[in-house]
C-alpha positions as CSV (number, residue, x, y, z in Angstrom):
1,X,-2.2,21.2,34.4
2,X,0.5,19.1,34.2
3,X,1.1,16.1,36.1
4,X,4.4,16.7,36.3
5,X,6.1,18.6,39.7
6,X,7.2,21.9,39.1
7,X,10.7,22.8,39.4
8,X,11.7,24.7,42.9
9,X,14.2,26.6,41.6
10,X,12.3,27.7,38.6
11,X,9.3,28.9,40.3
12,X,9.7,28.7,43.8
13,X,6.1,30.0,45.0
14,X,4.4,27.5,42.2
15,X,6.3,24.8,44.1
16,X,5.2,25.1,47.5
17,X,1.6,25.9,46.0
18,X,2.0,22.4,44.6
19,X,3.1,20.8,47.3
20,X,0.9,22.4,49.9
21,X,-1.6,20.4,48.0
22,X,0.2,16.6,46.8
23,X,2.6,16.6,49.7
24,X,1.0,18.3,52.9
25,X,2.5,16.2,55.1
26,X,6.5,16.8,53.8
27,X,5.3,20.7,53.4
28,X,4.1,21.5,56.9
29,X,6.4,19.1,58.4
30,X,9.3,21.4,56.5
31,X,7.3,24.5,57.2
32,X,6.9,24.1,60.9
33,X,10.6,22.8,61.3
34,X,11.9,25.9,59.6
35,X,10.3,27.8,62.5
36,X,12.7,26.2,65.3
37,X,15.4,28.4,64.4
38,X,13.2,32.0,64.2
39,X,11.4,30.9,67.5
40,X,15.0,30.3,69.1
41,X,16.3,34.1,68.5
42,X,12.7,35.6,69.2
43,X,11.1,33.9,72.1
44,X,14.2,34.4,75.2
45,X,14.6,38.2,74.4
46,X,10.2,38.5,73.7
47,X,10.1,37.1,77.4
48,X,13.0,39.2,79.0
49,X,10.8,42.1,77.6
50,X,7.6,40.6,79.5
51,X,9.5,40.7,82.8
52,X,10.1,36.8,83.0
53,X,12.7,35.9,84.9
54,X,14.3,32.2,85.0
55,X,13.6,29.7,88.3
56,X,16.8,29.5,90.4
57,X,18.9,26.1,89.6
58,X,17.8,23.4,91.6
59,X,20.8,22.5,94.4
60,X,22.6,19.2,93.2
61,X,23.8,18.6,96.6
62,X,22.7,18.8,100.3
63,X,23.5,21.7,102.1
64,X,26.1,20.8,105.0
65,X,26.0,22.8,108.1
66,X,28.5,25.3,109.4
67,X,30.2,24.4,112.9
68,X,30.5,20.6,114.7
69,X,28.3,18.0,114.0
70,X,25.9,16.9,116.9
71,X,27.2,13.4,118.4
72,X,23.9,11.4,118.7
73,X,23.4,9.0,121.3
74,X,20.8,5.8,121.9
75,X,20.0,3.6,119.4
76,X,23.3,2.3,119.0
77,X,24.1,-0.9,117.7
């Protein structure tokens, strides 16, 4: 066999055979990066069908309460 890298647009399938074995680190890095975007359309509806549902937001503020404020007394400076 050639030492030479074959071409990816001439044989496509004989290129990532080749590089599966000289460049496993660039061809599983590419492989598994290609993935995000599948796993990003697949995985949210896959859950909704399991019957997962979302955590409520956390509150960003504190609740205040309805009606007067208590006037505290003692301890006063």
């Amino acid at each position: 066999m050639s030492s030479r890298a074959p071409l990816f647009f001439a044989n496509p399938l004989r290129y990532w055979r080749w590089a599966a074995r000289e460049r496993p680190a660039y061809f599983y890095s590419i492989l598994i990066g290609s993935m995000g975007p599948v796993v990003l359309f697949t995985v949210p509806p896959t859950l909704k069908a399991l019957g997962y549902e979302r955590a409520a937001p956390i509150p960003m503020t504190y609740p205040i309460p309805p009606g007067p404020r208590k006037q505290l007394s003692g301890y006063d400076d």
